[in-house]
C-alpha positions, -999 to +999 in steps of 0.1 A: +000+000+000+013+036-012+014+066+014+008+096+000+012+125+015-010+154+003-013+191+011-046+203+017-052+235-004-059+253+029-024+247+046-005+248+007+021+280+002+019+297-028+045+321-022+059+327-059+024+339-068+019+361-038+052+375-036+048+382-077+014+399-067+029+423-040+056+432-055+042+442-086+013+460-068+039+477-044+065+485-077+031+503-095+020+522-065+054+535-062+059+544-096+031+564-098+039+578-065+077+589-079+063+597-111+047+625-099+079+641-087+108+628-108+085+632-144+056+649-135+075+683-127+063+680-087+098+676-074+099+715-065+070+715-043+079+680-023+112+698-018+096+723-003+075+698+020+108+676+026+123+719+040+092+718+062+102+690+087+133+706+089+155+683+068+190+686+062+200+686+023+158+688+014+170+690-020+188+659-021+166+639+003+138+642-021+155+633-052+164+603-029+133+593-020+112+599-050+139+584-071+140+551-051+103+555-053+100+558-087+133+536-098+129+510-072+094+502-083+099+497-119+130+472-109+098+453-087+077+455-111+104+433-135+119+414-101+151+430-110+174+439-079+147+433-055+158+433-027+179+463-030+154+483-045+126+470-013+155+484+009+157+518-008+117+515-003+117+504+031+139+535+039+115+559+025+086+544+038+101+543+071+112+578+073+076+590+058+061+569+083+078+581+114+085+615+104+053+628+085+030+604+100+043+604+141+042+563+136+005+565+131-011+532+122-047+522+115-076+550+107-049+576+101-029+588+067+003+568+082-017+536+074-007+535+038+030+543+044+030+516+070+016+489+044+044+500+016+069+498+048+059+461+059+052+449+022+090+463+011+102+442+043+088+412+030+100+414-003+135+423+015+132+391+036+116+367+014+133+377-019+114+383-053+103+349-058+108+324-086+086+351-109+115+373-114+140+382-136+163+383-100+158+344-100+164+337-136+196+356-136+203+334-110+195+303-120+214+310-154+248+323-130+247+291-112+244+265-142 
């Protein structure tokens, strides 16, 4: 008699299809959220906003951020350095989170922030998944 053992669909992972599924919905929302500023000829007024909280080089911290917006989420969106570019994300989320926010989590404007913050950390721990040009690239290095 043969003993299979079966996973029952409640208990499967599917991780490659969820991780492909947040990353790509965290590399959109961030794209459009750099977009704005690094394309859409916003970057002088979110310098201004970045000067408000009293930030030093305002100038450069917002080409940071809405560059590793923008940048980091069109390398998600392929699965292409993604763990870098959910580091560079994590960062920004982080400091948008603490600093414009006050840490504020559930029924406030932080709430968003703190979504892209903990979806970026998962990406950062888990990796991009085998959906990814990141794992391809691998898989072609170590043949």
């Amino acid at each position: 008699m043969q003993n299979k053992t079966q996973t029952h669909w409640l208990t499967k992972s599917y991780g490659n299809g969820a991780m492909l599924l947040m990353r790509i919905w965290l590399g959109i929302a961030m794209v459009i959220h750099g977009y704005k500023s690094v394309i859409g000829g916003e970057m002088a007024g979110f310098i201004e906003y970045i000067e408000s909280f009293g930030m030093p080089a305002p100038e450069i911290m917002a080409w940071l951020a809405k560059g590793s917006e923008f940048v980091g989420g069109i390398f998600l969106i392929f699965g292409l350095f993604s763990k870098v570019s959910a580091l560079f994300i994590f960062i920004t989320m982080l400091v948008a989170t603490l600093l414009v926010h006050k840490g504020l989590l559930i029924g406030s404007p932080g709430e968003l922030t703190w979504c892209y913050l903990l979806i970026s950390l998962a990406i950062m721990i888990q990796g991009a998944g085998k959906i990814s040009l990141d794992y391809l690239i691998v898989k072609k290095i170590s043949q």
